[in-house]
C-alpha positions in Angstrom: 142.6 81.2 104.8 141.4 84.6 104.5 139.2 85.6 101.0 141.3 87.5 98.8 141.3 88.7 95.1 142.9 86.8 92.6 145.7 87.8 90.3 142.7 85.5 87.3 140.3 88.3 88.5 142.4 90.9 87.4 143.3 89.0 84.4 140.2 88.9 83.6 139.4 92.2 83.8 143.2 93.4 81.6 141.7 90.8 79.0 137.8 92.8 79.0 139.5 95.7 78.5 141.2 94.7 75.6 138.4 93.0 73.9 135.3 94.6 75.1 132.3 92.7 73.0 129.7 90.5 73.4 131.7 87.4 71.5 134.8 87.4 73.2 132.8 87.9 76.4 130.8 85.1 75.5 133.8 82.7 74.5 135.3 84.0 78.1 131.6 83.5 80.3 133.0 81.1 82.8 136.3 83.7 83.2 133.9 86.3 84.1 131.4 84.0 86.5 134.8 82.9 88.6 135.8 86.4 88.7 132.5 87.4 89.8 132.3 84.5 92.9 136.2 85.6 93.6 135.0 89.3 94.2 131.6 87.8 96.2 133.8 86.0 98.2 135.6 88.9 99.0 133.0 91.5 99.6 131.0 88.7 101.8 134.4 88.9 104.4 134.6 92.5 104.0 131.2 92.8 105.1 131.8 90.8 108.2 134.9 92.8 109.1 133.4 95.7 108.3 130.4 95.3 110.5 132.3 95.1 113.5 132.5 99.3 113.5 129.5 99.5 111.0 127.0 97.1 112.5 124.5 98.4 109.7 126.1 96.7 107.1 125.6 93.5 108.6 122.3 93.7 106.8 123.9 94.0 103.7 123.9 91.0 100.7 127.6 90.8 99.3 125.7 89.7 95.9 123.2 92.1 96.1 126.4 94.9 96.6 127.7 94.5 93.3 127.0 96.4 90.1 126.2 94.4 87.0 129.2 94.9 84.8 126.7 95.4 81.9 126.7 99.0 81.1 123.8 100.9 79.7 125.0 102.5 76.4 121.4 104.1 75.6 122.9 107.5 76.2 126.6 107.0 75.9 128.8 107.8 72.8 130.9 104.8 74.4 129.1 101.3 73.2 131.1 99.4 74.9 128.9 96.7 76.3 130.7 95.8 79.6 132.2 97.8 82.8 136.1 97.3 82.9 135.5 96.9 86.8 134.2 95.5 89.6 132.0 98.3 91.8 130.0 97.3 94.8 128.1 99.8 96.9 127.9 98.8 100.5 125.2 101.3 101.6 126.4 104.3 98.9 125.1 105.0 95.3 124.5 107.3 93.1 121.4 109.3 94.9 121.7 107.6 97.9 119.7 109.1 100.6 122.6 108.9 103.1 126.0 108.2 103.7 128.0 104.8 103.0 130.8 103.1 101.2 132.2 101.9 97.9 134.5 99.7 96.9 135.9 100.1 92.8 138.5 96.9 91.7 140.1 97.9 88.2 143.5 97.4 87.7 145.5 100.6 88.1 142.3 102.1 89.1 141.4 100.8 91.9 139.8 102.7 94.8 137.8 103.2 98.2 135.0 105.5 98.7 132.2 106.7 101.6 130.4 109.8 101.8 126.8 110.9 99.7 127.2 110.8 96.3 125.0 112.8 93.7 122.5 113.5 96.4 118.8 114.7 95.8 118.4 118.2 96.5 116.3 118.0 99.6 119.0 115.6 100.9 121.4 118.1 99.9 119.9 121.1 101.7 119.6 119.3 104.7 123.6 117.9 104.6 124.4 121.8 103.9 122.3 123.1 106.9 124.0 120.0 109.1 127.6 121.8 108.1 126.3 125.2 108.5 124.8 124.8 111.9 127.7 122.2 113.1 130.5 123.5 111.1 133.1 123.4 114.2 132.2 119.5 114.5 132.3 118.8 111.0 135.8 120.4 110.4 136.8 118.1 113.6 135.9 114.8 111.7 137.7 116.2 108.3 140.9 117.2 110.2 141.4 114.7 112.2 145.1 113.3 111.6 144.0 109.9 110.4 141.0 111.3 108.1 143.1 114.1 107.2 146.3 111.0 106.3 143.8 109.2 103.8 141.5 112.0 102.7 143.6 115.3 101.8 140.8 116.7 100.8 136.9 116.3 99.5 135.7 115.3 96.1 135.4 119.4 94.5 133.5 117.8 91.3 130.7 120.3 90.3 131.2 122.4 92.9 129.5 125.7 92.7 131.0 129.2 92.2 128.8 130.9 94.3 127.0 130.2 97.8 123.9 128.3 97.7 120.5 129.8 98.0 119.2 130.0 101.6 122.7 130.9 102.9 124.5 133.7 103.7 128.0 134.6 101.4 129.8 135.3 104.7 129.1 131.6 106.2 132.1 130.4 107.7 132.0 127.2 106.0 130.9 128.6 102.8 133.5 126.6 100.9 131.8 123.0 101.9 128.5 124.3 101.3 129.5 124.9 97.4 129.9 121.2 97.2 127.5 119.0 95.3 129.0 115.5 96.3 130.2 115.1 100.2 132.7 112.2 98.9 136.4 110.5 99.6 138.1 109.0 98.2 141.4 106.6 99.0 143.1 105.2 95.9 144.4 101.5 95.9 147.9 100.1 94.0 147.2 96.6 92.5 149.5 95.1 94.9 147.1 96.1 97.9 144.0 95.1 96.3 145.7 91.2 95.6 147.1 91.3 99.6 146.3 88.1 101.2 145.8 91.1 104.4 143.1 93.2 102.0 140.1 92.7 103.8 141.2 93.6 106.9 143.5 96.6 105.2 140.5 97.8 103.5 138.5 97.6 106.3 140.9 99.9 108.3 140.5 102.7 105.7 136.8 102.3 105.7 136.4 102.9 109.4 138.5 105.9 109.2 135.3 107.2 106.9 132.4 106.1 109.7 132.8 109.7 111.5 132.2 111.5 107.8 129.3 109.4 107.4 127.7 109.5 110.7 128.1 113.1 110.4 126.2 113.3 107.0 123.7 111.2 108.3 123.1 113.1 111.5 120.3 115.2 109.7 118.5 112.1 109.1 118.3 109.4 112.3 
């Protein structure tokens, strides 16, 4: 039988929400730790599936993949001391140096992600040059009907008012190269997340992101 999320995992996570503090969480340790093997589980088929399109994800660890779901309140007006979700980065993170995936389980808030996220500049200069040089190739992997089905449109968070530096205002792709994050993202209902089919449904949407990321990462093989 195929690894799947369970409906406890979720519970879990409703019941964190709701009392978000280190004694309930304590009372409630061996809730967390199955959820946590539950979502391993799931991540460690994912992986598998995944790497038939992706083959450089076979080197990834399913429990390496996984956030902690402590969060770090030292500069947050939230002290909350635990994430209300479950995040694993197969190959993307915050600053990653190239293109990958993410997978977010929260119920009513689940979601799929690939691209660069919050990239260092010199990364981002060189993704920026990739678009500007290549910018007829790049809006062939964006349009494409199935890209285009799951991802309307890019992530526009922080995205600049004016043309970068070191390129000129009348670049035909000027619009992309005002973007700070080259993300998707693909929200998930509850239902799809807890589908006995999820890995291999999840998997589909993922490999409809492996052009995006092979052309991010293009600068940088």
């Amino acid at each position: 039988m195929p690894a799947s999320i369970s409906t406890s995992t979720f519970d879990f996570l409703k019941n964190l929400t709701r009392n978000n503090n280190r004694e309930w969480f304590n009372e409630n340790k061996s809730l967390y730790t199955e959820s946590q093997e539950n979502v391993i589980s799931f991540l460690d088929e994912l992986i598998r599936e995944m790497s038939g399109f992706d083959e450089e994800l076979g080197k990834i660890d399913a429990k390496k993949s996984l956030f902690r779901i402590y969060r770090d309140t030292r500069f947050s007006k939230d002290k909350s001391p635990y994430k209300t979700n479950f995040g694993a980065s197969l190959g993307m993170g915050k600053g990653s140096q190239k293109g990958g995936y993410y997978l977010h389980l929260e119920p009513g808030k689940s979601f799929l992600a690939g691209g660069i996220y919050m990239p260092e500049s010199s990364v981002l200069k060189e993704v920026r040059k990739e678009i500007s040089l290549y910018g007829e190739d790049f809006l062939k992997v964006i349009n494409h009907k199935d890209f285009k089905k799951h991802f309307p449109q890019l992530d526009q968070e922080d995205k600049l008012k004016k043309v970068p530096q070191g390129f000129e205002k009348e670049d035909p792709m000027a619009e992309y190269l005002k973007l700070k994050n080259f993300i998707v993202v693909y929200s998930l209902k509850d239902e799809a997340v807890l589908d006995t089919n999820a890995v291999k449904n999840l998997a589909k949407v993922f490999k409809v992101m492996k052009p995006f990321n092979d052309f991010l990462n293009a600068p940088f093989l």
